[in-house]
C-alpha positions in Angstrom: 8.8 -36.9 83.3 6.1 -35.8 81.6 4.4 -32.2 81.1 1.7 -32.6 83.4 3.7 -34.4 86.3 6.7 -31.4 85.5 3.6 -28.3 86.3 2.3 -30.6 89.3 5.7 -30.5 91.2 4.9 -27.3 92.4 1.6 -28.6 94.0 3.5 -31.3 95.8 5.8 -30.7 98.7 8.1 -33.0 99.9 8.0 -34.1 103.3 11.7 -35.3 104.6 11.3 -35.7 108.7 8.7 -35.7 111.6 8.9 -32.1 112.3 7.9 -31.3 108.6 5.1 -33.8 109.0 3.4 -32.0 112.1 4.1 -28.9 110.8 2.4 -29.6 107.8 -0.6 -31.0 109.6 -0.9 -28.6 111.8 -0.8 -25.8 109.6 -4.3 -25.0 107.8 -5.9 -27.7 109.7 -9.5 -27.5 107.7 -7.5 -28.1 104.5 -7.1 -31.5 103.1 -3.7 -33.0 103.3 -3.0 -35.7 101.2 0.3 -37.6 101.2 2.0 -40.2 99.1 4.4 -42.4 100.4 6.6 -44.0 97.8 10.1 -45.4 96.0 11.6 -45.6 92.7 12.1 -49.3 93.1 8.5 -50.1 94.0 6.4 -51.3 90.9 3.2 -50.6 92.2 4.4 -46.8 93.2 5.8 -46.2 89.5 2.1 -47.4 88.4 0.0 -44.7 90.2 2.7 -41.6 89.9 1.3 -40.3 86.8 -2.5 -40.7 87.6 -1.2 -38.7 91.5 0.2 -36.1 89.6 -3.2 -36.1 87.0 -5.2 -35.7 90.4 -2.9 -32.8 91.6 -3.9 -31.3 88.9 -7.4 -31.5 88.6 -7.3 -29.8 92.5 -9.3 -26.6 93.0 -6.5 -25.9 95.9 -8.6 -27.2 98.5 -6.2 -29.9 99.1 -2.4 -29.8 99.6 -0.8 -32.9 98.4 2.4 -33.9 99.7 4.8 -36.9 99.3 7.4 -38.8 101.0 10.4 -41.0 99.2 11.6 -44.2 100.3 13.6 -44.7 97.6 16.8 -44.9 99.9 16.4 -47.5 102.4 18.6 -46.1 104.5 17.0 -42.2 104.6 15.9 -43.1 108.7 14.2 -39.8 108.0 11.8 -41.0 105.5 10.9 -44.3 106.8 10.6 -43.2 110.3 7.4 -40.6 109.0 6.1 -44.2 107.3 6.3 -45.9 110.7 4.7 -43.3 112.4 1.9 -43.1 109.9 1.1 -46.4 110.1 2.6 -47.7 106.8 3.4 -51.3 105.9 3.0 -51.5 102.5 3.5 -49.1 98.9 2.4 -47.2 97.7 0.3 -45.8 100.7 -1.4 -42.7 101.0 -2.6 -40.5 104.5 -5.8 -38.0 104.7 -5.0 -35.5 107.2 -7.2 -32.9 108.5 -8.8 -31.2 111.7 -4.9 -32.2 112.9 -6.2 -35.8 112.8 -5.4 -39.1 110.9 -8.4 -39.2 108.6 -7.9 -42.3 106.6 -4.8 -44.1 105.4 -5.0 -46.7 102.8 -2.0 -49.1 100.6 -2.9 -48.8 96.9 -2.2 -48.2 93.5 -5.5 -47.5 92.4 -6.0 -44.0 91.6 -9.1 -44.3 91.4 -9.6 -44.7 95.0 -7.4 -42.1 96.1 -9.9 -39.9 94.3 -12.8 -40.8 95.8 -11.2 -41.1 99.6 -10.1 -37.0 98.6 -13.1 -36.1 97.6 -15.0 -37.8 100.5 -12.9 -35.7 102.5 -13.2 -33.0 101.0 -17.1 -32.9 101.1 -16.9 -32.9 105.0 -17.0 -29.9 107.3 
Protein backbone atom coordinates (compact mmCIF):
# COMPACT_ATOMS: atom_id res chain seq x y z
CA UNK A 1 0.00 0.00 0.00
CA UNK A 2 1.43 3.09 -0.57
CA UNK A 3 1.82 6.40 1.58
CA UNK A 4 -0.79 8.26 -0.01
CA UNK A 5 -3.48 5.38 -0.24
CA UNK A 6 -2.31 4.46 3.76
CA UNK A 7 -3.42 8.66 4.84
CA UNK A 8 -6.62 8.28 2.45
CA UNK A 9 -8.06 5.29 4.38
CA UNK A 10 -9.32 7.55 6.78
CA UNK A 11 -11.36 9.55 4.08
CA UNK A 12 -12.94 6.38 2.90
CA UNK A 13 -15.54 4.47 4.80
CA UNK A 14 -16.52 1.19 4.11
CA UNK A 15 -19.90 0.43 3.32
CA UNK A 16 -20.80 -3.48 4.30
CA UNK A 17 -24.92 -3.70 4.02
CA UNK A 18 -28.12 -1.74 2.89
CA UNK A 19 -28.74 -0.08 6.12
CA UNK A 20 -25.14 1.50 6.04
CA UNK A 21 -25.91 2.63 2.48
CA UNK A 22 -29.10 4.65 3.34
CA UNK A 23 -27.71 5.83 6.23
CA UNK A 24 -24.95 7.17 4.56
CA UNK A 25 -27.13 8.84 1.98
CA UNK A 26 -29.23 10.12 4.00
CA UNK A 27 -27.03 11.69 6.36
CA UNK A 28 -25.65 15.20 5.08
CA UNK A 29 -27.75 15.05 2.03
CA UNK A 30 -26.13 18.36 0.31
CA UNK A 31 -22.72 16.70 0.58
CA UNK A 32 -21.38 14.66 -2.21
CA UNK A 33 -21.21 10.93 -1.71
CA UNK A 34 -19.08 9.18 -3.88
CA UNK A 35 -18.77 5.32 -3.81
CA UNK A 36 -16.45 2.73 -5.30
CA UNK A 37 -17.59 -0.55 -5.78
CA UNK A 38 -14.73 -3.01 -6.22
CA UNK A 39 -12.64 -6.58 -5.74
CA UNK A 40 -9.14 -7.66 -5.43
CA UNK A 41 -9.56 -10.07 -8.20
CA UNK A 42 -10.86 -7.44 -10.71
CA UNK A 43 -8.07 -6.05 -13.08
CA UNK A 44 -9.67 -3.12 -13.99
CA UNK A 45 -10.45 -2.21 -10.04
CA UNK A 46 -6.63 -2.77 -9.04
CA UNK A 47 -5.98 -0.17 -12.14
CA UNK A 48 -7.87 2.91 -10.72
CA UNK A 49 -7.33 2.23 -6.71
CA UNK A 50 -4.32 4.34 -6.58
CA UNK A 51 -5.51 7.28 -8.79
CA UNK A 52 -9.21 6.90 -6.17
CA UNK A 53 -7.15 7.25 -3.33
CA UNK A 54 -4.97 10.30 -5.19
CA UNK A 55 -8.58 11.96 -5.75
CA UNK A 56 -9.51 11.43 -1.96
CA UNK A 57 -6.91 13.26 -1.44
CA UNK A 58 -6.96 16.15 -3.33
CA UNK A 59 -10.83 16.56 -1.62
CA UNK A 60 -11.45 19.90 0.17
CA UNK A 61 -14.04 17.65 2.42
CA UNK A 62 -16.88 18.54 0.34
CA UNK A 63 -17.24 15.05 -0.61
CA UNK A 64 -17.28 11.87 1.36
CA UNK A 65 -15.99 9.00 -0.47
CA UNK A 66 -17.00 5.63 0.38
CA UNK A 67 -16.33 2.07 -1.00
CA UNK A 68 -17.77 -1.31 -1.18
CA UNK A 69 -15.65 -4.84 -1.60
CA UNK A 70 -16.71 -7.61 -3.64
CA UNK A 71 -13.76 -9.35 -3.18
CA UNK A 72 -15.71 -12.38 -1.60
CA UNK A 73 -18.34 -13.58 -3.88
CA UNK A 74 -20.20 -14.89 -1.45
CA UNK A 75 -20.38 -11.52 1.12
CA UNK A 76 -24.53 -11.40 0.10
CA UNK A 77 -24.02 -8.22 1.97
CA UNK A 78 -21.84 -6.56 -0.45
CA UNK A 79 -23.24 -7.60 -3.69
CA UNK A 80 -26.76 -7.06 -2.64
CA UNK A 81 -25.70 -2.90 -2.15
CA UNK A 82 -24.21 -3.51 -5.98
CA UNK A 83 -27.68 -4.90 -7.13
CA UNK A 84 -29.47 -2.26 -5.61
CA UNK A 85 -27.28 0.42 -7.10
CA UNK A 86 -27.57 -0.63 -10.32
CA UNK A 87 -24.21 -2.30 -10.82
CA UNK A 88 -23.28 -4.80 -13.51
CA UNK A 89 -19.90 -4.26 -14.14
CA UNK A 90 -16.25 -3.14 -12.11
CA UNK A 91 -15.14 -1.13 -11.11
CA UNK A 92 -18.38 1.08 -10.82
CA UNK A 93 -18.80 4.19 -9.04
CA UNK A 94 -22.31 6.04 -7.49
CA UNK A 95 -22.92 10.02 -7.02
CA UNK A 96 -25.25 10.41 -4.31
CA UNK A 97 -26.75 13.55 -3.09
CA UNK A 98 -30.07 15.57 -2.27
CA UNK A 99 -30.81 11.58 -1.02
CA UNK A 100 -30.97 10.81 -4.80
CA UNK A 101 -29.03 8.59 -7.29
CA UNK A 102 -27.08 11.29 -9.11
CA UNK A 103 -25.09 9.38 -11.63
CA UNK A 104 -23.56 6.00 -11.67
CA UNK A 105 -20.98 4.96 -14.17
CA UNK A 106 -18.54 1.43 -14.80
CA UNK A 107 -14.98 2.60 -15.24
CA UNK A 108 -11.44 2.60 -14.65
CA UNK A 109 -10.74 5.86 -15.82
CA UNK A 110 -9.99 8.23 -13.18
CA UNK A 111 -10.14 10.68 -15.03
CA UNK A 112 -13.77 10.65 -15.35
CA UNK A 113 -14.54 9.96 -11.91
CA UNK A 114 -13.02 13.44 -11.42
CA UNK A 115 -14.79 15.28 -13.60
CA UNK A 116 -18.44 13.47 -12.83
CA UNK A 117 -17.23 14.75 -8.83
CA UNK A 118 -16.61 17.82 -9.60
CA UNK A 119 -19.70 18.34 -11.82
CA UNK A 120 -21.46 17.49 -8.83
CA UNK A 121 -19.88 19.25 -6.79
CA UNK A 122 -20.45 22.63 -8.68
CA UNK A 123 -24.32 22.13 -8.36
CA UNK A 124 -26.51 23.54 -5.68
Amino acid sequence: MSNSQSQSQYLTRSIPNLQELWENVWTEPLKLKVIKFGADWCGPCRKVEPHYHELIQKNDFSASFFTVDLTDKDDENAWEVFKVVGGKKLPYFVFFKDHQRHESIQTSNIDIIEKITKKHLTKK
